[in-house]
Backbone atoms as SQL, in Angstrom:
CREATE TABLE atoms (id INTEGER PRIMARY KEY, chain TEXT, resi INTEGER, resn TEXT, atom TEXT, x REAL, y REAL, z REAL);
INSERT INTO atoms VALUES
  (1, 'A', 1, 'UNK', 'N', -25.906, 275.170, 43.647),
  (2, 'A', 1, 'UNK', 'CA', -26.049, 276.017, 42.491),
  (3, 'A', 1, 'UNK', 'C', -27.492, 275.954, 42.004),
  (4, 'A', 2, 'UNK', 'N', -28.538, 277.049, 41.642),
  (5, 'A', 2, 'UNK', 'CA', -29.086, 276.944, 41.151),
  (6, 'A', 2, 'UNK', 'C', -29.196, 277.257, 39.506),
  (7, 'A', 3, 'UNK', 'N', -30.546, 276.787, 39.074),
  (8, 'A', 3, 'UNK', 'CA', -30.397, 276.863, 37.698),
  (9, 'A', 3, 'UNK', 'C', -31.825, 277.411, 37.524),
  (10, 'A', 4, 'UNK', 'N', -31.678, 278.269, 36.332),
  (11, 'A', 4, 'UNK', 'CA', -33.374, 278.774, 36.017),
  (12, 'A', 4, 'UNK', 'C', -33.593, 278.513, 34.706),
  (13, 'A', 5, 'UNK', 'N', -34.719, 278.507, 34.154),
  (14, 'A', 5, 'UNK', 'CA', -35.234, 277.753, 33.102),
  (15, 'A', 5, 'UNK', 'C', -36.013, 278.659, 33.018),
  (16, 'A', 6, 'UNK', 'N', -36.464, 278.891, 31.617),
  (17, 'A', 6, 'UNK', 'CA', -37.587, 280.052, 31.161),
  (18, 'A', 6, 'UNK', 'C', -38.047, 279.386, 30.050),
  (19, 'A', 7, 'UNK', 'N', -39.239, 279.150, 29.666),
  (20, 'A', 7, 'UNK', 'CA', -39.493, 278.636, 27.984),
  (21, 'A', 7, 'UNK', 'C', -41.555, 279.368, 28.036),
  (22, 'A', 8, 'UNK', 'N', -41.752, 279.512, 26.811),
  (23, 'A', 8, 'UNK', 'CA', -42.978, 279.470, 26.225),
  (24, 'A', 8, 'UNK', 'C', -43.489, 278.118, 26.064),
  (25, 'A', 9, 'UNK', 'N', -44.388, 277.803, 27.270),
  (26, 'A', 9, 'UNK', 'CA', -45.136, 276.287, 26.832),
  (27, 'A', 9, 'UNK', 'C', -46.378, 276.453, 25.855),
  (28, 'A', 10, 'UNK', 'N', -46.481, 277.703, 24.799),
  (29, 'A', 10, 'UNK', 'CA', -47.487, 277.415, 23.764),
  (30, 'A', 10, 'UNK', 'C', -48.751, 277.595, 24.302),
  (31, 'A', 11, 'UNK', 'N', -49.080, 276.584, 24.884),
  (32, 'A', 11, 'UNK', 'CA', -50.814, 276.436, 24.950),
  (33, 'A', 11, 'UNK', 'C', -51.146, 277.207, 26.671),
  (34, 'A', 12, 'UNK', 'N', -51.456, 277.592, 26.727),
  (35, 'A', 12, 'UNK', 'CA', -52.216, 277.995, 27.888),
  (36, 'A', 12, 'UNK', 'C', -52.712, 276.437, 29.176),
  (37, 'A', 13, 'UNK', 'N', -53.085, 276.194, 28.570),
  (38, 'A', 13, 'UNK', 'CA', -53.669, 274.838, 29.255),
  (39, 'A', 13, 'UNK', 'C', -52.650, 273.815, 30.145),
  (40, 'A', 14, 'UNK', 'N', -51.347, 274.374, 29.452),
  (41, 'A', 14, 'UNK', 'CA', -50.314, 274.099, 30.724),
  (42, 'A', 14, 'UNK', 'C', -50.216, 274.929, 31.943),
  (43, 'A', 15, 'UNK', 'N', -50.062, 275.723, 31.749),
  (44, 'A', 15, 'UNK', 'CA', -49.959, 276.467, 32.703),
  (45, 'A', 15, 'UNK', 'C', -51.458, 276.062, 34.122),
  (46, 'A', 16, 'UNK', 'N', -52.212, 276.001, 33.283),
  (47, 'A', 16, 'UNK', 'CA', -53.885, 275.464, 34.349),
  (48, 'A', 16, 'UNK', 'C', -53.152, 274.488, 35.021),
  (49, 'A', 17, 'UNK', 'N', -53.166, 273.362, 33.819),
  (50, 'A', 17, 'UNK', 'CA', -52.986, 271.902, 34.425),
  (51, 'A', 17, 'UNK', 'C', -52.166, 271.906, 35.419),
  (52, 'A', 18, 'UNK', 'N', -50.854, 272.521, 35.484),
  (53, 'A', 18, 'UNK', 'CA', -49.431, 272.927, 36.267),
  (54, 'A', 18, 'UNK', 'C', -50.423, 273.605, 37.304),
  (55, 'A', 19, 'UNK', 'N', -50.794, 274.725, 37.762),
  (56, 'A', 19, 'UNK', 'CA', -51.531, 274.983, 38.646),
  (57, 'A', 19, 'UNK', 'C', -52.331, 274.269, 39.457),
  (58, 'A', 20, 'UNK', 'N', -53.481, 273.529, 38.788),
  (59, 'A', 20, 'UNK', 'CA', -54.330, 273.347, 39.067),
  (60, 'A', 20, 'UNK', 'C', -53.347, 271.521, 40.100),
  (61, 'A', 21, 'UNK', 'N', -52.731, 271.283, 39.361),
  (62, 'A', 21, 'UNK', 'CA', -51.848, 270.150, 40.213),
  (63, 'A', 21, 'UNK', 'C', -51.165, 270.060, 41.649),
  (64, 'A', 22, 'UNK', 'N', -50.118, 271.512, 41.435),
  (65, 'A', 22, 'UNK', 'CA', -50.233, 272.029, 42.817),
  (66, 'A', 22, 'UNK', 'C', -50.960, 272.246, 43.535),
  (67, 'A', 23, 'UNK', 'N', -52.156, 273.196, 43.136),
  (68, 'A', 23, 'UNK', 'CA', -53.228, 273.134, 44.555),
  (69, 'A', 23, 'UNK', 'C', -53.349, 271.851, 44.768),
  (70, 'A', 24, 'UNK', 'N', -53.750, 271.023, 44.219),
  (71, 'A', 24, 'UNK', 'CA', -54.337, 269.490, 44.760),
  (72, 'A', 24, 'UNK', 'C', -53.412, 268.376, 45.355),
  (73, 'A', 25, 'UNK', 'N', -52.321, 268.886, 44.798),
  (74, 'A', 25, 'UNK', 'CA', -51.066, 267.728, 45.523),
  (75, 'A', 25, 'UNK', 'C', -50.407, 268.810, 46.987),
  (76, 'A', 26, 'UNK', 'N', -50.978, 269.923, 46.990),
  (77, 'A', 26, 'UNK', 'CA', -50.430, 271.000, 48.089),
  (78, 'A', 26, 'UNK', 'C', -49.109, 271.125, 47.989),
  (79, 'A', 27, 'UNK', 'N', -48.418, 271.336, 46.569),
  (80, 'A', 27, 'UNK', 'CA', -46.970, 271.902, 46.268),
  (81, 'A', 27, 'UNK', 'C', -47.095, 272.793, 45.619),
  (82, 'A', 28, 'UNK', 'N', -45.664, 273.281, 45.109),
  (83, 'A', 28, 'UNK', 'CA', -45.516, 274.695, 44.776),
  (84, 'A', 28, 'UNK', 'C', -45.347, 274.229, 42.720),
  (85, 'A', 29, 'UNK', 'N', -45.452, 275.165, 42.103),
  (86, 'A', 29, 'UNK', 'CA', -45.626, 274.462, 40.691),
  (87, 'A', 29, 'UNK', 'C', -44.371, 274.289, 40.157),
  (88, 'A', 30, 'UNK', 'N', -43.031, 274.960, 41.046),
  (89, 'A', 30, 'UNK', 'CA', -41.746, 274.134, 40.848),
  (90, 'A', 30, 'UNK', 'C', -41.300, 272.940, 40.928),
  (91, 'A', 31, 'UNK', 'N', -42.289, 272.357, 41.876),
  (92, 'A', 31, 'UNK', 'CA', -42.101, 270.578, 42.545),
  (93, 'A', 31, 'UNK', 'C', -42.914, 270.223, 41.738),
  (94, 'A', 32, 'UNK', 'N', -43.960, 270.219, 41.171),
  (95, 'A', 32, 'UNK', 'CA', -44.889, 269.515, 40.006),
  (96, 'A', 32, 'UNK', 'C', -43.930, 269.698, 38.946),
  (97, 'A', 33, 'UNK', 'N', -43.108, 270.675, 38.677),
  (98, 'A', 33, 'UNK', 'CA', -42.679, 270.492, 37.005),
  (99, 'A', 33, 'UNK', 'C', -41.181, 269.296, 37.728),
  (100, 'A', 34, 'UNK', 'N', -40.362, 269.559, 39.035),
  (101, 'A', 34, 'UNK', 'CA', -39.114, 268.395, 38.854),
  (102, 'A', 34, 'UNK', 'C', -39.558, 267.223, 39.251),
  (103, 'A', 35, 'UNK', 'N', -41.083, 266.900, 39.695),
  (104, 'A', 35, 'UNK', 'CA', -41.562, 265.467, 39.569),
  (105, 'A', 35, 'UNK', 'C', -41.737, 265.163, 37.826),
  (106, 'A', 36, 'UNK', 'N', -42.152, 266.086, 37.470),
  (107, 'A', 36, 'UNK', 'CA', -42.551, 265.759, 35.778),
  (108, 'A', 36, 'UNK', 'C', -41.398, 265.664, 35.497),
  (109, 'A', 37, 'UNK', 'N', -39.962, 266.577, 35.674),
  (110, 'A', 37, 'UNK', 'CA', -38.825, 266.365, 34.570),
  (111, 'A', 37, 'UNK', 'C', -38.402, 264.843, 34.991),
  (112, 'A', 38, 'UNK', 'N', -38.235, 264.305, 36.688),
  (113, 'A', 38, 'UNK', 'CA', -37.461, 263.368, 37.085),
  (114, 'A', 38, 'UNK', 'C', -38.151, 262.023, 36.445),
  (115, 'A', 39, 'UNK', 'N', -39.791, 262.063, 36.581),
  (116, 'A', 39, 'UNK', 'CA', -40.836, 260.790, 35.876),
  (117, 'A', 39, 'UNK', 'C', -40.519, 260.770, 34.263),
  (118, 'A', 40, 'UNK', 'N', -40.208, 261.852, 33.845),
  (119, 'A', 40, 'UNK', 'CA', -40.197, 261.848, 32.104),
  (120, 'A', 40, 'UNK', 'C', -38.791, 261.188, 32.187),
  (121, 'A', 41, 'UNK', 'N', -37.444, 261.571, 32.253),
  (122, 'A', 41, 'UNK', 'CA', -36.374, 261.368, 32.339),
  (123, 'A', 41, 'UNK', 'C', -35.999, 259.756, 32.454),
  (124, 'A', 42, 'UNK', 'N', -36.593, 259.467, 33.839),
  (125, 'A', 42, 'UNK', 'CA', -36.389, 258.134, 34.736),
  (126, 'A', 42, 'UNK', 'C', -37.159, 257.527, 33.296),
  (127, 'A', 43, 'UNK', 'N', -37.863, 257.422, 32.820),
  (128, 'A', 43, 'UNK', 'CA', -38.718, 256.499, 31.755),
  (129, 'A', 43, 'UNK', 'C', -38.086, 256.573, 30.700),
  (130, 'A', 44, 'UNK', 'N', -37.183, 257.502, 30.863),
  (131, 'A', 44, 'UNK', 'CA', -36.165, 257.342, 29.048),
  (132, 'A', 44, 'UNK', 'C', -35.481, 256.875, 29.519),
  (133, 'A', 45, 'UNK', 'N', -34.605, 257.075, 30.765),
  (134, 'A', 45, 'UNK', 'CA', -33.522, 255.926, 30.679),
  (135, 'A', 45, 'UNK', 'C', -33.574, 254.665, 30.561),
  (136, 'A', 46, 'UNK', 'N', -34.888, 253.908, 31.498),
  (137, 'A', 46, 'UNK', 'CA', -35.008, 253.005, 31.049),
  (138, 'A', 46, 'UNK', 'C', -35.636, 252.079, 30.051),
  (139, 'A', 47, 'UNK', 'N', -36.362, 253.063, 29.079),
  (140, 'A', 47, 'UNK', 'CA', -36.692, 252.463, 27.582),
  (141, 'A', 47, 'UNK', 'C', -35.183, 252.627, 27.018),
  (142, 'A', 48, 'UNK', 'N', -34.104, 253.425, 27.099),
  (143, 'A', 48, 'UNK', 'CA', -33.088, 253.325, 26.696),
  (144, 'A', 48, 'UNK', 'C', -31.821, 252.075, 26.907),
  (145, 'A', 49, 'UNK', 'N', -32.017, 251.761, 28.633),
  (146, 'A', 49, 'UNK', 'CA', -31.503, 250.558, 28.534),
  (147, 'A', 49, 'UNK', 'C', -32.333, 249.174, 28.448),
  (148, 'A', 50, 'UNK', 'N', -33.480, 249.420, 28.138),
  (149, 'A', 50, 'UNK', 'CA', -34.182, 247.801, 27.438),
  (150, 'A', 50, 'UNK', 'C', -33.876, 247.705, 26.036),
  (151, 'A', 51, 'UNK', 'N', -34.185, 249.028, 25.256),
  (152, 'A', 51, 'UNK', 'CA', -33.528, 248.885, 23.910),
  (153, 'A', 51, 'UNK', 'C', -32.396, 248.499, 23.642),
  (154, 'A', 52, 'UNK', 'N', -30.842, 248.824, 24.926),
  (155, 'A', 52, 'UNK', 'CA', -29.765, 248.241, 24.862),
  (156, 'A', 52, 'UNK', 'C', -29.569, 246.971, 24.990),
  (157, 'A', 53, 'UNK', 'N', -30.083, 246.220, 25.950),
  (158, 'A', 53, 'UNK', 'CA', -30.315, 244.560, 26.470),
  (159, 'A', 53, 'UNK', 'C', -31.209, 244.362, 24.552),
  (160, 'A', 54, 'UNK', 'N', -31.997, 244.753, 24.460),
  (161, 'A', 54, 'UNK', 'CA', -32.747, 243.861, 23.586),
  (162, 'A', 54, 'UNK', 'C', -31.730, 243.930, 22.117),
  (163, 'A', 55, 'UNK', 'N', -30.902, 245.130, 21.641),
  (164, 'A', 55, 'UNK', 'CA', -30.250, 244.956, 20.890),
  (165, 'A', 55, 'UNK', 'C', -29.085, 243.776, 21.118),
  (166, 'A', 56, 'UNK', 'N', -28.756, 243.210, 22.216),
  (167, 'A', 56, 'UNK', 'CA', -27.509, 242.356, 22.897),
  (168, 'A', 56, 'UNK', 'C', -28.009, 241.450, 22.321),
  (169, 'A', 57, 'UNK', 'N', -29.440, 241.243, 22.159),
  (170, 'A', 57, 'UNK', 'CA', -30.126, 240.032, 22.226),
  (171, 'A', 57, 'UNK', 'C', -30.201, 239.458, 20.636),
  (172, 'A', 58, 'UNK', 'N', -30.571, 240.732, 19.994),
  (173, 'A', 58, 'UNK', 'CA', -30.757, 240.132, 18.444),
  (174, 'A', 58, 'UNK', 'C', -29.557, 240.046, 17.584),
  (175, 'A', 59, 'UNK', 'N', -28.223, 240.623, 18.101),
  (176, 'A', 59, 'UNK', 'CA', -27.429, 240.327, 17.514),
  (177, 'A', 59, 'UNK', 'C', -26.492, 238.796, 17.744),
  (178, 'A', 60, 'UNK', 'N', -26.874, 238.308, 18.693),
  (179, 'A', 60, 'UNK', 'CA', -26.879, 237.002, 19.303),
  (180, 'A', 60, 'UNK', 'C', -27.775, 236.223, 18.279),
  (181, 'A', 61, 'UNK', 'N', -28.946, 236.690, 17.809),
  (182, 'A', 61, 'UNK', 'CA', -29.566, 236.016, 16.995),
  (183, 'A', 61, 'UNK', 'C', -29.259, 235.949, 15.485),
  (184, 'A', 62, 'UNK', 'N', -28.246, 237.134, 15.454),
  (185, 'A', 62, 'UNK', 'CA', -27.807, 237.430, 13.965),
  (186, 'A', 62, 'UNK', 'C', -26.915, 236.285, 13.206),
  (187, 'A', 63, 'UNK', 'N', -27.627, 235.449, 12.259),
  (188, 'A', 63, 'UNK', 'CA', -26.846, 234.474, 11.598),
  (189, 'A', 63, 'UNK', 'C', -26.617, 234.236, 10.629),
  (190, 'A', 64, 'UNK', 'N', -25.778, 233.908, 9.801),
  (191, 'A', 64, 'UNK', 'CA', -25.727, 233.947, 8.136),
  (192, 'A', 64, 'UNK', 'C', -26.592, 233.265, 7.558),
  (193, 'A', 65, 'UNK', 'N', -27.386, 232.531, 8.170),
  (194, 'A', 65, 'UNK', 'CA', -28.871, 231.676, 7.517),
  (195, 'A', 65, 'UNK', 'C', -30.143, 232.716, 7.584),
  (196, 'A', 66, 'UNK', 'N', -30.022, 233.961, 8.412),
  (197, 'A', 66, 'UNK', 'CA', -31.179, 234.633, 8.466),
  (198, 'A', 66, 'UNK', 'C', -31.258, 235.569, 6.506),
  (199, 'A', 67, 'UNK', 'N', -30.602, 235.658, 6.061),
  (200, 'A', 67, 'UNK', 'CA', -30.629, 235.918, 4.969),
  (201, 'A', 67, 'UNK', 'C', -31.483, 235.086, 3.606),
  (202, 'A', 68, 'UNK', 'N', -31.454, 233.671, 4.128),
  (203, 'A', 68, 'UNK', 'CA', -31.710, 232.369, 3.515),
  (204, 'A', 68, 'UNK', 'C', -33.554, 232.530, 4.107),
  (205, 'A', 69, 'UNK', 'N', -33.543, 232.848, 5.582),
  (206, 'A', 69, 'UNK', 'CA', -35.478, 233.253, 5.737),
  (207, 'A', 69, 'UNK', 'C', -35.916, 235.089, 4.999),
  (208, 'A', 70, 'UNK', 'N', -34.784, 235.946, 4.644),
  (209, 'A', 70, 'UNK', 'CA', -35.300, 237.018, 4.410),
  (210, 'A', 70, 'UNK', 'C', -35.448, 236.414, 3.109),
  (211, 'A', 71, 'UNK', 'N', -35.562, 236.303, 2.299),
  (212, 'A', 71, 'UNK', 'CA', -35.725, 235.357, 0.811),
  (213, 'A', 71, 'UNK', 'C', -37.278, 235.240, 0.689),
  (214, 'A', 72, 'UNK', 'N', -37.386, 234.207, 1.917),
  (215, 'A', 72, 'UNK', 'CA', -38.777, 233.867, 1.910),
  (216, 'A', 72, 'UNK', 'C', -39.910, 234.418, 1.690);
C-alpha cells in the first residue's frame, strides 16, 4: 500500500537542503525525507523509553523522608 503525504514546509530552504542532499548522497528526495522520518522517529522512541526506565528509577527512590529534605 502506498501512502502520500503533501504539506507546506514554510521556508523555502527546505526544499534546497532536501535537494541539494539527494544530489550528494545520489538518492531520490523521497529516500532523504524516509531516512529523516525513520532517524527522527528511531530517536523518539528511544528518548521515550529512557524517560520510561528513568521514571522506574525515581519512583524506587520515592520515600516518605524525601518530604523531610524538600523542607530543607
Amino acid at each position: 500500500m502506498k501512502t502520500r503525504i503533501s504539506t507546506d514546509l514554510g521556508d523555502p530552504i527546505w526544499i534546497k537542503l532536501l535537494k541539494n542532499e539527494a544530489q550528494e548522497t545520489d538518492s531520490s528526495m523521497k529516500e532523504v525525507l524516509v531516512r529523516a522520518l525513520e532517524s527522527y522517529f528511531a530517536h523518539r522512541l528511544e528518548m521515550k523509553a529512557l524517560q520510561k526506565a528513568a521514571e522506574a528509577v525515581f519512583v524506587e527512590w520515592d520515600t516518605p523522608l524525601d518530604s523531610d529534605y524538600d523542607k530543607l
